[in-house]
Every structure is written in structure tokens, then in C-alpha cells.
C-alpha positions as CSV (number, residue, x, y, z in Angstrom):
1,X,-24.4,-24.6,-27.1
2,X,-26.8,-22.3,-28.7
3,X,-24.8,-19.1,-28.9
4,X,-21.3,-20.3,-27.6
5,X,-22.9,-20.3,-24.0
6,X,-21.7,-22.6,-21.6
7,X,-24.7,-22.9,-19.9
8,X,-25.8,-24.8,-16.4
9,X,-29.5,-25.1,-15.5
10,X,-28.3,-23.1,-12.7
11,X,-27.4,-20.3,-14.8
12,X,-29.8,-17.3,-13.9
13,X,-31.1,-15.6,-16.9
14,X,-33.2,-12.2,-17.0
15,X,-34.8,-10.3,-20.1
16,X,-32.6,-6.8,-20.5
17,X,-34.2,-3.5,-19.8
18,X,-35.3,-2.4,-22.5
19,X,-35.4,-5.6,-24.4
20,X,-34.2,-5.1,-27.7
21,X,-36.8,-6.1,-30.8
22,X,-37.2,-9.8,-30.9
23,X,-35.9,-11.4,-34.2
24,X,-37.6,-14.6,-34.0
25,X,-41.3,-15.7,-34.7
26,X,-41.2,-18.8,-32.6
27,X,-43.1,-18.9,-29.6
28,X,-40.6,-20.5,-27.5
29,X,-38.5,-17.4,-27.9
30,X,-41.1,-14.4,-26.8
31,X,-42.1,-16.9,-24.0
32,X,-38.5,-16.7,-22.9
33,X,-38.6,-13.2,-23.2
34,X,-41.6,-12.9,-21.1
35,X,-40.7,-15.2,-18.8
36,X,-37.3,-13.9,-17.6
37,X,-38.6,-10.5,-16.6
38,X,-38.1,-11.8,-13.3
39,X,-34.6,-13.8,-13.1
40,X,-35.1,-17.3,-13.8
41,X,-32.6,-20.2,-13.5
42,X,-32.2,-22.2,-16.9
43,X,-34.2,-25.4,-15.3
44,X,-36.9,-23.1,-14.2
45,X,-37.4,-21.5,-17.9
46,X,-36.9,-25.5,-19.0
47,X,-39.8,-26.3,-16.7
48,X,-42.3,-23.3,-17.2
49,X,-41.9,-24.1,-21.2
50,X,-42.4,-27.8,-20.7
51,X,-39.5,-28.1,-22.8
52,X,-36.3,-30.5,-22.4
53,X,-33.2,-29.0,-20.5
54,X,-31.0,-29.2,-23.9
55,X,-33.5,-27.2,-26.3
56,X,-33.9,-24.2,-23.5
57,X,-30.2,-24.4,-23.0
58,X,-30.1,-23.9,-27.2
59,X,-32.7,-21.3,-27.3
60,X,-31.3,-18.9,-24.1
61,X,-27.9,-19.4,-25.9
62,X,-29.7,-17.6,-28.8
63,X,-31.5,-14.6,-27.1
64,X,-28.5,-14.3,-25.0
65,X,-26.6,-13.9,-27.9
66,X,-29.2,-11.3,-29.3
67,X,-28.6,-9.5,-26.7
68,X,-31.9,-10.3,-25.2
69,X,-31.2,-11.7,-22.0
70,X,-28.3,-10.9,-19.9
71,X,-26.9,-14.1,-17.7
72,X,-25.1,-14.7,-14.4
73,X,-23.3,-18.4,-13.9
74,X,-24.0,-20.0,-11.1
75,X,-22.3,-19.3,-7.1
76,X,-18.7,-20.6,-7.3
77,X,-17.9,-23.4,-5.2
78,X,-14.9,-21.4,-3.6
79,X,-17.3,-19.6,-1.5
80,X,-17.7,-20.6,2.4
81,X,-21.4,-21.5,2.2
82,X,-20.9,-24.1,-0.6
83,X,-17.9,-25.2,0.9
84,X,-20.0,-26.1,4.3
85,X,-22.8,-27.6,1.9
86,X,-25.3,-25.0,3.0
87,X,-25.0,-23.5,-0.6
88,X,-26.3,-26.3,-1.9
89,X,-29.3,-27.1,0.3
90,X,-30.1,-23.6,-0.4
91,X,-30.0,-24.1,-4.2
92,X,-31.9,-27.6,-3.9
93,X,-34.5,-26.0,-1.6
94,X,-35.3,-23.0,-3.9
95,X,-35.4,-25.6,-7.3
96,X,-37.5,-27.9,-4.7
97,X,-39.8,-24.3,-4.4
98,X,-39.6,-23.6,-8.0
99,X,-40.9,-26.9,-8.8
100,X,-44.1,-26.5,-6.4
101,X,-45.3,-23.6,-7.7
102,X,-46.0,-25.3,-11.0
């Protein structure tokens, strides 16, 4: 994908401090940029641009691999809370959020 990224619209992305110069002219891209000052999950970045889930994935791949935007997978489902199913209803709940706030 993108840059080699195997990303999930879970995936929490946020701009680097100091960002490194931008190399592209597209909007899409210094949105991104602008956007993840504050971490942002793949979907949420998808939903802000009004753009499909695939092309984000595609262009977060490429700033990542810039060097733009560092990136943390999503919880693992080893852990006790996601095991319980609370993990989840917390992840759902805060897209849920997310999605209000549009």
C-alpha cells in the first residue's frame, strides 16, 4: 500500500515534530499534514478529507514514507481489555465520537 505500509483505518497517524519540507503539491497531502498535528486514526483523516478509505490509506503510506508522519498500529488483541470486548466498545465508541463531530 502506498509506501509498503500495512495500514488499518485504525492505524493512528501524527505529523512529526518538526515536519520535514513537504515534497508534494497536492492538496490532499498538506491537508494530511495539517490534519495529523493532533493524532488521527486512518478513518478519521479518510473522513475529515471526504476521501475513500483506500486513497488516504495510499497517501499516509507516502508521507509516512517521507518521513512526514510517524504511525502507531492499532492495540493488539492479546491485551486483557480486547480480550473482554471492552477494547473494542471503546474503539467503536471513540470512531462513533469521531464521526459526530463532523
Amino acid at each position: 500500500m502506498g509506501a509498503g505500509h500495512d495500514l488499518d483505518m485504525l492505524t493512528l497517524v501524527v505529523t512529526v515534530s518538526p515536519a520535514p519540507r513537504l515534497q508534494h503539491i497536492e492538496t490532499e497531502y498538506a491537508e494530511i499534514v495539517q490534519l495529523c498535528s493532533i493524532a488521527q486514526s486512518v478513518a478519521e483523516v479518510s473522513a475529515h478529507l471526504n476521501l475513500p478509505l483506500a486513497v488516504t490509506k495510499i497517501l499516509v503510506g507516502d508521507l509516512i514514507a517521507e518521513g512526514m508522519l510517524n504511525f502507531r498500529a492499532p492495540a493488539s488483541s492479546d491485551s486483557y481489555n480486547d480480550i473482554a470486548g471492552i477494547g473494542d466498545l471503546n474503539i467503536l465508541q471513540a470512531v462513533l465520537d469521531g464521526i459526530r463531530k463532523l
